[in-house]
C-alpha positions as CSV (number, residue, x, y, z in Angstrom):
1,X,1.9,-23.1,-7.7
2,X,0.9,-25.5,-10.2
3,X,3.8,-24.2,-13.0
4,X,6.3,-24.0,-10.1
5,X,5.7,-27.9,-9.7
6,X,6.0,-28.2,-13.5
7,X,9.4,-26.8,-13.1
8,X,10.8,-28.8,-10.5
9,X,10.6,-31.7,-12.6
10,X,13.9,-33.4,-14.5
11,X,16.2,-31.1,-15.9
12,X,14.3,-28.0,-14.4
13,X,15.0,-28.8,-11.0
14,X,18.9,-28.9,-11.3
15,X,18.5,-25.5,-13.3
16,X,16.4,-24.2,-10.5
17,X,18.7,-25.0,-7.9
18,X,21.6,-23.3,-9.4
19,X,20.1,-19.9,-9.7
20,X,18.8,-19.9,-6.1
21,X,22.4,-20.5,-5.0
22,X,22.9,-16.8,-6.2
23,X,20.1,-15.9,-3.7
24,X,19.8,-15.5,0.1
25,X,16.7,-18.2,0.3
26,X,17.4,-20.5,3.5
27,X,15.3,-23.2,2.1
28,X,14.2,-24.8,-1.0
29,X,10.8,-24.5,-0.2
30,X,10.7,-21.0,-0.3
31,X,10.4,-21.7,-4.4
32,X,6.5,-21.1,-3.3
33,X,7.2,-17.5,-1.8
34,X,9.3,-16.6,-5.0
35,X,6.7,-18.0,-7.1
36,X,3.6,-15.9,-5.8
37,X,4.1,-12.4,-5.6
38,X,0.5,-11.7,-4.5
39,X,-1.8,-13.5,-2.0
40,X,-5.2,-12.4,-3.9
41,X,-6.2,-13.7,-7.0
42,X,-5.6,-11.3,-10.1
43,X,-9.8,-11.1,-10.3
44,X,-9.5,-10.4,-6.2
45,X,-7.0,-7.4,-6.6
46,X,-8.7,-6.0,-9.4
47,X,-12.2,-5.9,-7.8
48,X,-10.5,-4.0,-4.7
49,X,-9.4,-1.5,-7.3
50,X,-5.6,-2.8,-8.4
51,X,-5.4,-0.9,-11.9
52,X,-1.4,-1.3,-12.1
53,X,1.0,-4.6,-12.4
54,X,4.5,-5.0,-13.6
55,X,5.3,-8.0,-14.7
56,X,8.5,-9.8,-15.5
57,X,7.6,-12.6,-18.2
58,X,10.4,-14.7,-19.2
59,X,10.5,-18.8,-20.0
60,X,13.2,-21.5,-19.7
61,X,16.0,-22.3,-21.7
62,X,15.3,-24.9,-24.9
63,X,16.9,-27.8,-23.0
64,X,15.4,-27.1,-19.9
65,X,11.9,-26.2,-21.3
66,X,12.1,-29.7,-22.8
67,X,12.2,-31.5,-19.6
68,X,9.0,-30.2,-18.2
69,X,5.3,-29.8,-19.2
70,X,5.5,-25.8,-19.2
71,X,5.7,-25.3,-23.0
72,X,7.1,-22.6,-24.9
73,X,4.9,-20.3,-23.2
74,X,6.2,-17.4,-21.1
75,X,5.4,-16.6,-17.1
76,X,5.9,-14.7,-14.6
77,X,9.6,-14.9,-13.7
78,X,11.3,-14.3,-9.9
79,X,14.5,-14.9,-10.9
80,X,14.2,-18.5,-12.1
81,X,10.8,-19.4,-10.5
82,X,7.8,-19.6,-12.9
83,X,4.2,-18.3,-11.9
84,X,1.6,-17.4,-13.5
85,X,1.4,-17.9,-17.4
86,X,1.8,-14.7,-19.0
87,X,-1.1,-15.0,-21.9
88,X,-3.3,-16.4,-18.5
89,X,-2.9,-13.4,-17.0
90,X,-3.6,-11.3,-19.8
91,X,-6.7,-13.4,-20.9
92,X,-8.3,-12.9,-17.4
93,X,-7.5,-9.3,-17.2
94,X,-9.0,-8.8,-20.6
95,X,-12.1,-10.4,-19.0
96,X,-12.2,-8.1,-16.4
97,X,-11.6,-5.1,-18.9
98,X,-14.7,-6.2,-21.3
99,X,-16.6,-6.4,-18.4
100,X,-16.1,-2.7,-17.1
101,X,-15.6,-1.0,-20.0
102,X,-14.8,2.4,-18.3
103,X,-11.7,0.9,-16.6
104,X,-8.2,1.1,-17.3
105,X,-5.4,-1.3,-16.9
106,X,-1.5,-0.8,-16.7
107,X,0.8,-3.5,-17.2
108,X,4.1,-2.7,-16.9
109,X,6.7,-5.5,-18.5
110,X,9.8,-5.7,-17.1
111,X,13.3,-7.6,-17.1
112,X,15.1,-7.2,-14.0
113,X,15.0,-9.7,-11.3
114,X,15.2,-12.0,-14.0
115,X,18.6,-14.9,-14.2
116,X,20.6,-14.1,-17.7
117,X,19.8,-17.5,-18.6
118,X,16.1,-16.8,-18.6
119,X,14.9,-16.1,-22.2
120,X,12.6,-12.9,-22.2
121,X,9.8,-12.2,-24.8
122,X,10.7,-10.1,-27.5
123,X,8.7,-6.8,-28.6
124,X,7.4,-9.0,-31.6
125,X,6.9,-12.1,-28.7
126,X,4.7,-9.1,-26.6
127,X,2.8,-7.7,-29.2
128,X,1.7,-11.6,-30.8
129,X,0.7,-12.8,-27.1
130,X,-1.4,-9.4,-26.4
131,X,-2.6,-9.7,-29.8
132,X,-3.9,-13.2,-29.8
133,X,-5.6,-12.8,-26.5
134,X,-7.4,-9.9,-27.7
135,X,-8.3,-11.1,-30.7
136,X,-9.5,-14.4,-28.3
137,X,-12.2,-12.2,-26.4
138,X,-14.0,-11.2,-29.3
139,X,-11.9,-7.6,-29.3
140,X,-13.8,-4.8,-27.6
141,X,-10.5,-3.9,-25.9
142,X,-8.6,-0.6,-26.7
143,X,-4.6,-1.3,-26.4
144,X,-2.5,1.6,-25.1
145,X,1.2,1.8,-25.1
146,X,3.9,3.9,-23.5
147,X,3.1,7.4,-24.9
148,X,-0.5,7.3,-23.5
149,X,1.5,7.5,-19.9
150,X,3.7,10.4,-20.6
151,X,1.7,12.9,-19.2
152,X,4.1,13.1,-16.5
153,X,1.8,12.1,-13.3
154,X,3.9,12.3,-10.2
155,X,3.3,9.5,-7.7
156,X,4.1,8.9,-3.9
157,X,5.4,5.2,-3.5
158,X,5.6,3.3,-0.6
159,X,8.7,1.1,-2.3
160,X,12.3,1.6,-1.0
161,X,15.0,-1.1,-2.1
162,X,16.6,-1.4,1.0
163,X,13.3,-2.0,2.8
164,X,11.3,-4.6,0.7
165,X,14.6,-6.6,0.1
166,X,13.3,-9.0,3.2
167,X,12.1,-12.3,4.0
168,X,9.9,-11.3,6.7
169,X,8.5,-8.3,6.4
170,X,9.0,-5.8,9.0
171,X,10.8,-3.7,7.3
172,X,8.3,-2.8,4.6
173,X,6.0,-2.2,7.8
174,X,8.6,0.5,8.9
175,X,8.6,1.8,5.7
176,X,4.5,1.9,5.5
177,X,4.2,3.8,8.7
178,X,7.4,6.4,7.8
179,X,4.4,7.4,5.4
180,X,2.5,10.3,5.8
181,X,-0.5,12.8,4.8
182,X,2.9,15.6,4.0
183,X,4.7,13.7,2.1
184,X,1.6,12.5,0.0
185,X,0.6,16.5,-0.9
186,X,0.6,16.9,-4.0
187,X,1.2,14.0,-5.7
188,X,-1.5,12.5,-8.4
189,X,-1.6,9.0,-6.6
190,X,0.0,6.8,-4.2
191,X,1.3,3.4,-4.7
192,X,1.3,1.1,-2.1
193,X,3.6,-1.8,-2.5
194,X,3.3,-4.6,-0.1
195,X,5.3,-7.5,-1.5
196,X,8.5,-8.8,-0.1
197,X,11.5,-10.1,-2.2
198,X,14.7,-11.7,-1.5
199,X,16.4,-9.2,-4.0
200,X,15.6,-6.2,-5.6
């Protein structure tokens, strides 16, 4: 919430507006809804077992960044809405990490959902940020990357486009109970999605 309010200052808030013009949002103040994806804190969903997040880290143009106290940093990006910063999140999942040192955690970095105007981190951008945060902690932290996933795990996922491209809900509730114990055989893990977006 609080780098959402940091945006709609000055030159942000004109910026904002235009990119949620290409959006079916009814009001303004749905900027909160676009700006939390999760209702839990990140400590909350990983103490219930959440070992998996995608995020979509991006930051303001120059000019615009300028006009507001978010920085050069990067954050979480729904289409121009900023969340949570992105070396935030990794610094408190790192905690988390160094303090169960058996666990794993995926993070998934993604672009899509993300306006063109939007300036994404590079690889080099990724791998500083990650770098620095581990280094911050004192290290104790094994990094992965994408060839320790390719051992070709076949999930069953609750996620359908149609479905969680909603503002209220019910039908990602349909698409929870068209689930079942049949179509779930087999597979090495389910993933239960339960956020709602505007677009997909």
């Amino acid at each position: 919430m609080e780098s959402t309010d940091l945006a709609l200052q000055g030159a942000a808030t004109g910026f904002i507006a235009q990119g949620l013009q290409m959006m079916p949002i009814p009001r303004l103040q749905h900027h909160y809804g676009l700006a939390i994806k999760q209702k839990e804190s990140l400590e909350d969903m990983l103490a219930i077992g959440a070992r998996y997040f995608e995020f979509r880290p991006g930051r303001f143009p120059p000019g615009v960044r300028a006009a507001t106290s978010l920085g050069g940093h990067f954050y979480y990006m729904h289409a121009c809405i900023p969340g949570i910063r992105y070396d935030e999140f990794l610094a408190r999942t790192l905690v988390f990490l160094q303090q169960h040192p058996n666990e794993i955690v995926v993070v998934q970095l993604r672009g899509d959902g993300i306006l063109g105007q939007i300036e994404q981190p590079s690889q080099q951008d990724k791998d500083r940020i990650l770098a620095d945060e581990v280094q911050r902690l004192g290290g104790g932290i094994t990094v992965g990357n994408f060839s320790d996933m390719q051992n070709g795990v076949d999930q069953y996922s609750s996620y359908d486009d149609n479905a969680y491209s909603t503002l209220d809900g019910d039908t990602i509730v349909k698409a929870r109970n068209g689930m079942s114990a049949e179509k779930q055989r087999g597979k090495a893990f389910t993933l239960l999605q339960c956020q709602a977006t505007a677009t997909n």
